[in-house]
Biopython code that builds the backbone (N, CA, C, O; Angstrom):
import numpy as np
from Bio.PDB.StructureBuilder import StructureBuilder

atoms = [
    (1, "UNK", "N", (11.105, -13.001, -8.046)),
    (1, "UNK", "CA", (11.610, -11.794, -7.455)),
    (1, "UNK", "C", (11.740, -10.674, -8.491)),
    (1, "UNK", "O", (11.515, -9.482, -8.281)),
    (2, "UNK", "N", (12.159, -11.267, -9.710)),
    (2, "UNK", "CA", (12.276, -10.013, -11.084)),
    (2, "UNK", "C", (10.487, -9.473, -10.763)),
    (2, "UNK", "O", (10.066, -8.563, -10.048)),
    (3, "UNK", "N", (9.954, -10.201, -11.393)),
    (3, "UNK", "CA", (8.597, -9.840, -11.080)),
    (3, "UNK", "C", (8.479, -8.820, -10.696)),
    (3, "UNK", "O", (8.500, -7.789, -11.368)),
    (4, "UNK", "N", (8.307, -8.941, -9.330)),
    (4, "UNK", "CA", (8.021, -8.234, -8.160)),
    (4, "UNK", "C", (8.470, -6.805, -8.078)),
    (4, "UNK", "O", (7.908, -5.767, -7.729)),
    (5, "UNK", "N", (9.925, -7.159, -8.607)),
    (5, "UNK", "CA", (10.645, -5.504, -8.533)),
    (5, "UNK", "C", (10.022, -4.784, -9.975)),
    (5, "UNK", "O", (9.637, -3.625, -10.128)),
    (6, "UNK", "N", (10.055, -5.535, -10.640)),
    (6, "UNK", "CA", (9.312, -4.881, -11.967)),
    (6, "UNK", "C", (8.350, -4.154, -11.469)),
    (6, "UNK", "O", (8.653, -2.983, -11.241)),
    (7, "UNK", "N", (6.937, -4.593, -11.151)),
    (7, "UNK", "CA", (5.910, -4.065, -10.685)),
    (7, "UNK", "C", (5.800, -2.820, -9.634)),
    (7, "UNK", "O", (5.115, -1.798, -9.612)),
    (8, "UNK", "N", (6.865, -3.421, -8.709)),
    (8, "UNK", "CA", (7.021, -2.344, -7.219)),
    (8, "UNK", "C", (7.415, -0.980, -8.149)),
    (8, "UNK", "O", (6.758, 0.050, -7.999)),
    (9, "UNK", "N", (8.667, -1.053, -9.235)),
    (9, "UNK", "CA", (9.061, -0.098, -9.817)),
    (9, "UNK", "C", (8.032, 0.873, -10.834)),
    (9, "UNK", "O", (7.861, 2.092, -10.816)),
    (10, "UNK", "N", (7.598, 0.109, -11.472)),
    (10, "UNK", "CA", (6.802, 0.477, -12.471)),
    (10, "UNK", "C", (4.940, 1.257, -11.960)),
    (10, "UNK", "O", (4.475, 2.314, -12.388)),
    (11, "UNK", "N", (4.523, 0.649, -11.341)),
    (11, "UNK", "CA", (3.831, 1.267, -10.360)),
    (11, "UNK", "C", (3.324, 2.304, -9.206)),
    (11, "UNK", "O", (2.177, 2.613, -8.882)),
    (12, "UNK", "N", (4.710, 2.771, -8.655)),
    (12, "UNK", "CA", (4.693, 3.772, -7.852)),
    (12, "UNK", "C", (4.888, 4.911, -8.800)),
    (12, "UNK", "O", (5.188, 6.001, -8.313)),
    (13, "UNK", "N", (4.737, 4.779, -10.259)),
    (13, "UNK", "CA", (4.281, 6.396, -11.056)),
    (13, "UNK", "C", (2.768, 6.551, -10.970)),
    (13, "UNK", "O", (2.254, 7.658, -11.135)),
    (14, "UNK", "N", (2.072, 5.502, -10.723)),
    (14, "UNK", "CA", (0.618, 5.743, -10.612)),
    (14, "UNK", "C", (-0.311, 5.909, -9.556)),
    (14, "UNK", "O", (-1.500, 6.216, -9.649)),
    (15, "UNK", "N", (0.709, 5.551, -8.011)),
    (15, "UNK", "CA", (0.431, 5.525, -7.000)),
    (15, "UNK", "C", (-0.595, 6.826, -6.670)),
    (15, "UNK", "O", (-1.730, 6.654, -6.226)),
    (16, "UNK", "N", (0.109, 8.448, -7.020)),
    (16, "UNK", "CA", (-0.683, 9.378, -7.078)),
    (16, "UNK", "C", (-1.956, 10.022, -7.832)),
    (16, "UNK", "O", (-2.815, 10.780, -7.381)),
    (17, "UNK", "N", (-1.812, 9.518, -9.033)),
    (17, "UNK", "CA", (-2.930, 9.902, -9.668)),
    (17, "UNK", "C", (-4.083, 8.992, -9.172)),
    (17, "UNK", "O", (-5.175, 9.465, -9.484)),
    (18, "UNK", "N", (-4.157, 7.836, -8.498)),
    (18, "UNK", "CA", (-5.291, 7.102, -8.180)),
    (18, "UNK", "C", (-5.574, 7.517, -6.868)),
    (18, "UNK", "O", (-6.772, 7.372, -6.629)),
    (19, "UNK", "N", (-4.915, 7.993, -5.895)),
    (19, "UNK", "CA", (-4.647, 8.490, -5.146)),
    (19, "UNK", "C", (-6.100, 9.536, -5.082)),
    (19, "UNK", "O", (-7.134, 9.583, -4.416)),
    (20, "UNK", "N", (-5.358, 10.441, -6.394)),
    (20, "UNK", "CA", (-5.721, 11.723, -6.204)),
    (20, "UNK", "C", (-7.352, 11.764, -7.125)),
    (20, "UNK", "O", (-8.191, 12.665, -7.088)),
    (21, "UNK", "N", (-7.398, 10.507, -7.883)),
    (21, "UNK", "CA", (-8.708, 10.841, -8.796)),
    (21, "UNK", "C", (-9.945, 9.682, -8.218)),
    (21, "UNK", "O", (-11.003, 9.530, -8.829)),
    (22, "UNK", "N", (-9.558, 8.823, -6.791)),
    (22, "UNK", "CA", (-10.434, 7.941, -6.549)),
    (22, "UNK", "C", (-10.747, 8.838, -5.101)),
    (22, "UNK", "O", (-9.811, 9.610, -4.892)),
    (23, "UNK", "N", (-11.605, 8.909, -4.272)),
    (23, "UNK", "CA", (-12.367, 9.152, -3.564)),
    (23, "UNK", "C", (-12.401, 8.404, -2.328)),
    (23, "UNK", "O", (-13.466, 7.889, -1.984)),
    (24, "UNK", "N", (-11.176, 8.260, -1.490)),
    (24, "UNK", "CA", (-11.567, 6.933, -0.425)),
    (24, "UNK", "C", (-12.022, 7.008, 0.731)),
    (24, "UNK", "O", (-12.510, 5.976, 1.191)),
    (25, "UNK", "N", (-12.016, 7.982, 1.397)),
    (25, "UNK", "CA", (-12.813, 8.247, 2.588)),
    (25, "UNK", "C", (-13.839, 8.014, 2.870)),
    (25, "UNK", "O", (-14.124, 8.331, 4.024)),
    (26, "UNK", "N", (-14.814, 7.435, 2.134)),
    (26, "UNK", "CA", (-15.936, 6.775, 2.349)),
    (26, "UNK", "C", (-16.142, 5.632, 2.712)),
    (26, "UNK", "O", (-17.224, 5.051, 2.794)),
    (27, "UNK", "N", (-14.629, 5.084, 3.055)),
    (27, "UNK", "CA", (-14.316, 3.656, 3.279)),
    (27, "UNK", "C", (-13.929, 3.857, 4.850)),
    (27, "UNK", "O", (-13.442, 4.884, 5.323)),
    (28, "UNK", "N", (-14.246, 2.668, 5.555)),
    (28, "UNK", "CA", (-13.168, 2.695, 6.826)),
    (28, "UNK", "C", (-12.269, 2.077, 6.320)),
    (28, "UNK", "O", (-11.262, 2.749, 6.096)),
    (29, "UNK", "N", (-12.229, 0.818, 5.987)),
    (29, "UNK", "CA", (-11.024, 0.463, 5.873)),
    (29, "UNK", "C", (-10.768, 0.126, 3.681)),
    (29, "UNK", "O", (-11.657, 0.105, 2.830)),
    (30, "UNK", "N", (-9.545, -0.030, 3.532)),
    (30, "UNK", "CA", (-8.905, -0.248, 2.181)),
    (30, "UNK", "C", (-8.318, -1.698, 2.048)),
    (30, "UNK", "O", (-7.598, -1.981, 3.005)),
    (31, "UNK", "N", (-8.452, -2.781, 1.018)),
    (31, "UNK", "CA", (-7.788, -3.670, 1.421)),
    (31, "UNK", "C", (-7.182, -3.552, 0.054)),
    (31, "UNK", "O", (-7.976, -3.568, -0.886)),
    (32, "UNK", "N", (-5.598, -3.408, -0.268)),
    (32, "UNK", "CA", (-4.704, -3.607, -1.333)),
    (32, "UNK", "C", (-4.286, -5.517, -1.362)),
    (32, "UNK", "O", (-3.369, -6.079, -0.762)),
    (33, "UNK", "N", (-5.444, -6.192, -2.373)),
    (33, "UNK", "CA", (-5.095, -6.938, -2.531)),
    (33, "UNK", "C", (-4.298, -7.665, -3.764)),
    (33, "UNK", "O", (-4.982, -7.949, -4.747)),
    (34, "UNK", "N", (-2.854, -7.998, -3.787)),
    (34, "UNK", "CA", (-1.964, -8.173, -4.178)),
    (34, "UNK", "C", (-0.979, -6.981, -4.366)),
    (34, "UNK", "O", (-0.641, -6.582, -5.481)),
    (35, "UNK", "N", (-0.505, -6.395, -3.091)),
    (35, "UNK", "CA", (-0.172, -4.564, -3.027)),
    (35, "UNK", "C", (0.942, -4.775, -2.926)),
    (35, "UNK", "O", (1.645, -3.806, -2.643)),
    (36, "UNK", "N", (1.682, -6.273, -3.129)),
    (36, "UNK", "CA", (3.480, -5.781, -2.964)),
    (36, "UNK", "C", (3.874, -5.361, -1.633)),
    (36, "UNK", "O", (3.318, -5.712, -0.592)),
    (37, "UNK", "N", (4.687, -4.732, -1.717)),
    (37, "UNK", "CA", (5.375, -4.363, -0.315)),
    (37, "UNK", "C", (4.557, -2.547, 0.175)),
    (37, "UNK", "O", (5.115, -1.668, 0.832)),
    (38, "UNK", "N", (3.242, -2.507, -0.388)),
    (38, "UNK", "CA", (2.556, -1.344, 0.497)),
    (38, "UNK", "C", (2.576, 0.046, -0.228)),
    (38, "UNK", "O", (1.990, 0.889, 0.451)),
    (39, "UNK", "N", (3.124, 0.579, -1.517)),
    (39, "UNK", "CA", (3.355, 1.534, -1.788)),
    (39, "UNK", "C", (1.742, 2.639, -2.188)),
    (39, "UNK", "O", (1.424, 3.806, -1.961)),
    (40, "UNK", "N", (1.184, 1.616, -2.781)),
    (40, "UNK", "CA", (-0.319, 2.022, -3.066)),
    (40, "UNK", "C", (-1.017, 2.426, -1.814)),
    (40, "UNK", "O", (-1.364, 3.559, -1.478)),
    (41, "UNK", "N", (-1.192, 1.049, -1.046)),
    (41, "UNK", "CA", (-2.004, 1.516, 0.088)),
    (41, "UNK", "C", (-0.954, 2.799, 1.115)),
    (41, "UNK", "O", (-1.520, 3.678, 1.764)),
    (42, "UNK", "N", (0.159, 2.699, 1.086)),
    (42, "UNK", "CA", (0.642, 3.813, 1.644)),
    (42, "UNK", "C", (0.185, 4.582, 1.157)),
    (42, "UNK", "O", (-0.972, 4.598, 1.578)),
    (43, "UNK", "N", (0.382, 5.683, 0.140)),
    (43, "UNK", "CA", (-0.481, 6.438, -0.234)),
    (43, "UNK", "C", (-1.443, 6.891, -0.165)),
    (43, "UNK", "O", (-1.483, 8.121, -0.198)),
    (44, "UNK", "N", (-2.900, 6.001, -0.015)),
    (44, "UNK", "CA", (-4.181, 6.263, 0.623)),
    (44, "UNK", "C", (-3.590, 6.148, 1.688)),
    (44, "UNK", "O", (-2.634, 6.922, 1.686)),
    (45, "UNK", "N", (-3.678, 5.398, 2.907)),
    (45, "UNK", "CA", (-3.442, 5.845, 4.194)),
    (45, "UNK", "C", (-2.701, 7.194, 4.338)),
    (45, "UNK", "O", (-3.045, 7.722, 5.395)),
    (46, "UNK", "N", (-1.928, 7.837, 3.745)),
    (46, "UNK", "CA", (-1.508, 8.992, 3.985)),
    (46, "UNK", "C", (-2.410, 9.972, 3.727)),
    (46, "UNK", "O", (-2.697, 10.947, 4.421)),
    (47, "UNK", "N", (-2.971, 9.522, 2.330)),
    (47, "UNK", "CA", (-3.597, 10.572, 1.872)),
    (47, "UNK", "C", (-5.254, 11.141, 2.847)),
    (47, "UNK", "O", (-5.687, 12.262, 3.113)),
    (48, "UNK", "N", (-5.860, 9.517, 3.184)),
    (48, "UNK", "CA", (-6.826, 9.470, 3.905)),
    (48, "UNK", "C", (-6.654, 9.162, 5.743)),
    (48, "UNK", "O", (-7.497, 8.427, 6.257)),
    (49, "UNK", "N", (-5.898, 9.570, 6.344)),
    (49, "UNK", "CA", (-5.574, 9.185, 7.582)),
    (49, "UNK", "C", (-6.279, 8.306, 8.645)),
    (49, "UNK", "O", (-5.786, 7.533, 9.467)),
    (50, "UNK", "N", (-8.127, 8.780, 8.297)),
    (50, "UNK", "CA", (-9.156, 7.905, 9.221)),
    (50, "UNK", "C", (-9.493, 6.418, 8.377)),
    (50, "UNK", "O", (-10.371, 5.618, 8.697)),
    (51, "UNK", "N", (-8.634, 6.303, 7.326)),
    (51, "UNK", "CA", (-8.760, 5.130, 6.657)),
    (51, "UNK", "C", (-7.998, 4.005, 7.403)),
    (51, "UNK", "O", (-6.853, 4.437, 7.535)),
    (52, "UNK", "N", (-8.074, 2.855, 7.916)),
    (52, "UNK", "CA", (-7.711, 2.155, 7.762)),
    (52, "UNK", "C", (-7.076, 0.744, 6.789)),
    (52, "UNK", "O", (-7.700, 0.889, 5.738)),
    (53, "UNK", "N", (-6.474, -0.097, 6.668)),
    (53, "UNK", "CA", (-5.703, -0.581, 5.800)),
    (53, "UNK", "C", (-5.003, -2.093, 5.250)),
    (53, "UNK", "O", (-3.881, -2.257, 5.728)),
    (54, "UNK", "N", (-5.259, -2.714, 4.746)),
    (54, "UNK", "CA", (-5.394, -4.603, 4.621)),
    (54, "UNK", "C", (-4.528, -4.233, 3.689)),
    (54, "UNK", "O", (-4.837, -3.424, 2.814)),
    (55, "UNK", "N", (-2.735, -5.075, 3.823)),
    (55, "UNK", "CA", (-1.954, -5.478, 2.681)),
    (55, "UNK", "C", (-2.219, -6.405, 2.598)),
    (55, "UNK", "O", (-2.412, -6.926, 3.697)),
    (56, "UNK", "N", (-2.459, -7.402, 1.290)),
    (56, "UNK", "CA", (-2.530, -8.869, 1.090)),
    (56, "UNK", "C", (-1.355, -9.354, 0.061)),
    (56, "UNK", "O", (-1.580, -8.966, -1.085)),
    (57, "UNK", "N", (-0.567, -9.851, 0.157)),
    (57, "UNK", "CA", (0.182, -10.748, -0.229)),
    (57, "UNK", "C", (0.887, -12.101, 0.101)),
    (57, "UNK", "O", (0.741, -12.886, 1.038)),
    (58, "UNK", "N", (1.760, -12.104, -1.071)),
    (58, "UNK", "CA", (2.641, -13.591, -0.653)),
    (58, "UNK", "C", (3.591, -12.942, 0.167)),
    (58, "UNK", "O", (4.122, -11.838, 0.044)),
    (59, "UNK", "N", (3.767, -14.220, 1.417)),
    (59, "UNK", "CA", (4.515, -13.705, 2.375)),
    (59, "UNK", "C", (6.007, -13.000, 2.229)),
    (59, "UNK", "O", (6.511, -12.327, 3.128)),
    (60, "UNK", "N", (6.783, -13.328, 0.634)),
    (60, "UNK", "CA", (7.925, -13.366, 0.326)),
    (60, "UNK", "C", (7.832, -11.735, -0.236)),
    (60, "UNK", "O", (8.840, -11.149, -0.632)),
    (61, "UNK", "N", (6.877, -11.287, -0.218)),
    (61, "UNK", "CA", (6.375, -10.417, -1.595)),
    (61, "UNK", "C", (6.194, -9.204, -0.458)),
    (61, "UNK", "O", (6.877, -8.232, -0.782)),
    (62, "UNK", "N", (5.536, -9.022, 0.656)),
    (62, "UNK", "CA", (5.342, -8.531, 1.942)),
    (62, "UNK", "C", (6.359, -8.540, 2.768)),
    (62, "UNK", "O", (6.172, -7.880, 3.790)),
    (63, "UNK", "N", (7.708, -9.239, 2.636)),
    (63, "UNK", "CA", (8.441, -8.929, 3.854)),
    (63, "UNK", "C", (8.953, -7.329, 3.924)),
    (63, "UNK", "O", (9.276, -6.858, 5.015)),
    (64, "UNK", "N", (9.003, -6.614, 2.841)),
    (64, "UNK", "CA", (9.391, -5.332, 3.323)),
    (64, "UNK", "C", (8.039, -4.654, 3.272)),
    (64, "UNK", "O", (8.258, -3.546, 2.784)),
    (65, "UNK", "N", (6.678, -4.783, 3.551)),
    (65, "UNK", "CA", (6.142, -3.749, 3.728)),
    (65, "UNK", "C", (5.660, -3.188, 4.914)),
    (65, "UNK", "O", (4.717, -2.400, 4.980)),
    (66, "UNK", "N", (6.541, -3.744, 6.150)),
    (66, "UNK", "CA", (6.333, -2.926, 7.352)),
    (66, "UNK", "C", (7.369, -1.796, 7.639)),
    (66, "UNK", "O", (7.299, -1.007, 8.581)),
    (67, "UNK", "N", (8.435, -1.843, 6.590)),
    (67, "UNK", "CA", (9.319, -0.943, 6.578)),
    (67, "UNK", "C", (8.870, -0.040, 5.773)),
    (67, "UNK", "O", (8.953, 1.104, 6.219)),
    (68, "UNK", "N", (8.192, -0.212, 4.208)),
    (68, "UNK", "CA", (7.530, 0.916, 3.810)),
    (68, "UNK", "C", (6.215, 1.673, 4.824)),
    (68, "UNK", "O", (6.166, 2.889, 5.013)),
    (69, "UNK", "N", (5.189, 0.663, 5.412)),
    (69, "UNK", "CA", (4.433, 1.921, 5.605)),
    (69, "UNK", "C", (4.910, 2.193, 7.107)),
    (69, "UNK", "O", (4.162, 2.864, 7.818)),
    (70, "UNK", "N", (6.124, 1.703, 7.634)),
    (70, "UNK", "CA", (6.309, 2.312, 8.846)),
    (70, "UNK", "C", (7.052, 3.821, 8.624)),
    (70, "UNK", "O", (7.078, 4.741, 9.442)),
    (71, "UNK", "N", (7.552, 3.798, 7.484)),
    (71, "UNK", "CA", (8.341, 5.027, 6.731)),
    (71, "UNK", "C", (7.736, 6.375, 6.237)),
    (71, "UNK", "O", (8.145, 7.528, 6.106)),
    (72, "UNK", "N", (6.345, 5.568, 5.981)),
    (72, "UNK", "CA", (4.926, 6.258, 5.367)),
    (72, "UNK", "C", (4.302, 7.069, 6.879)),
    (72, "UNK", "O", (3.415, 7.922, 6.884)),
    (73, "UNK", "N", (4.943, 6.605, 7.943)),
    (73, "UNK", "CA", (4.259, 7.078, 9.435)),
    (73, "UNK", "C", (2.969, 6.145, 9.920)),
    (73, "UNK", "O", (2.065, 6.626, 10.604)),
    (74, "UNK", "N", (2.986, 4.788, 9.498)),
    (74, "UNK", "CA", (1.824, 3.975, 9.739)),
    (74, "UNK", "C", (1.951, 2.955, 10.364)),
    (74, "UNK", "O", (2.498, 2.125, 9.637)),
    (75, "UNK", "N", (1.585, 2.281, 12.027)),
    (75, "UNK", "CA", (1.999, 1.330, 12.245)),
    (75, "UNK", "C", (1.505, -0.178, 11.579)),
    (75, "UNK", "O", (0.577, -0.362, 10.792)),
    (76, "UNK", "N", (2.217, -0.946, 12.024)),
    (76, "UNK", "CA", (1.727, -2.281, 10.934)),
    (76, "UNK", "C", (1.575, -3.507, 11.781)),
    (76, "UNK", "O", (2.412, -3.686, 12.666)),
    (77, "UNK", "N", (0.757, -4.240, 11.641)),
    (77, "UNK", "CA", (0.235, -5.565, 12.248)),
    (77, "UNK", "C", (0.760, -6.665, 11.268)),
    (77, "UNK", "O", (0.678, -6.295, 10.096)),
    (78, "UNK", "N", (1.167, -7.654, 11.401)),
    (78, "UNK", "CA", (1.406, -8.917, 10.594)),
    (78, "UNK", "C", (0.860, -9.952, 11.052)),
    (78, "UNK", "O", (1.245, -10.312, 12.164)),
    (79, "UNK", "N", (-0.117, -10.699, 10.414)),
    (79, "UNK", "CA", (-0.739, -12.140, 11.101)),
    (79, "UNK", "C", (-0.394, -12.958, 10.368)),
    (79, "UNK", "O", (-0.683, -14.136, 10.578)),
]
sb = StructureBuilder()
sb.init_structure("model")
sb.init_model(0)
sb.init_chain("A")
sb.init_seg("    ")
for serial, (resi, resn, name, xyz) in enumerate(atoms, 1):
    if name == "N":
        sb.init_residue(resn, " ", resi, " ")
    sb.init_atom(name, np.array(xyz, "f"), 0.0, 1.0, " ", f" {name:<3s}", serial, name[0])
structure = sb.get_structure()
């Protein structure tokens, strides 16, 4: 769990510049694999709206990311 918050924390300073210097609309969909609880792929989905969007994680690691990108304005599927 330290982990995790480490990363979630430390990470969302870079969320924008990749954001802003990668190009994603050429994608339909984005898959953030090992994305934590969504902060990255939130970002593109905001940034790119016709993008669609794959969080992949451990299930423990994902339980809050339907609250981030539902926050982000994005609905969320869980399988």
């Amino acid at each position: 769990m330290i982990h995790d918050a480490f990363f979630r924390t430390t990470t969302r300073a870079s969320d924008a510049p990749i954001v802003t210097a990668y190009d994603f609309s050429r994608f339909g969909v984005v898959a953030d694999i090992g994305g934590s609880t969504g902060a990255l792929l939130a970002a593109v989905l905001h940034e790119y709206p016709s993008v669609r969007g794959i969080l992949f994680d451990l299930p423990h690691v994902v339980s809050g990311a339907g609250t981030n990108l539902a926050e982000a304005g994005w609905p969320t599927a869980a399988r």
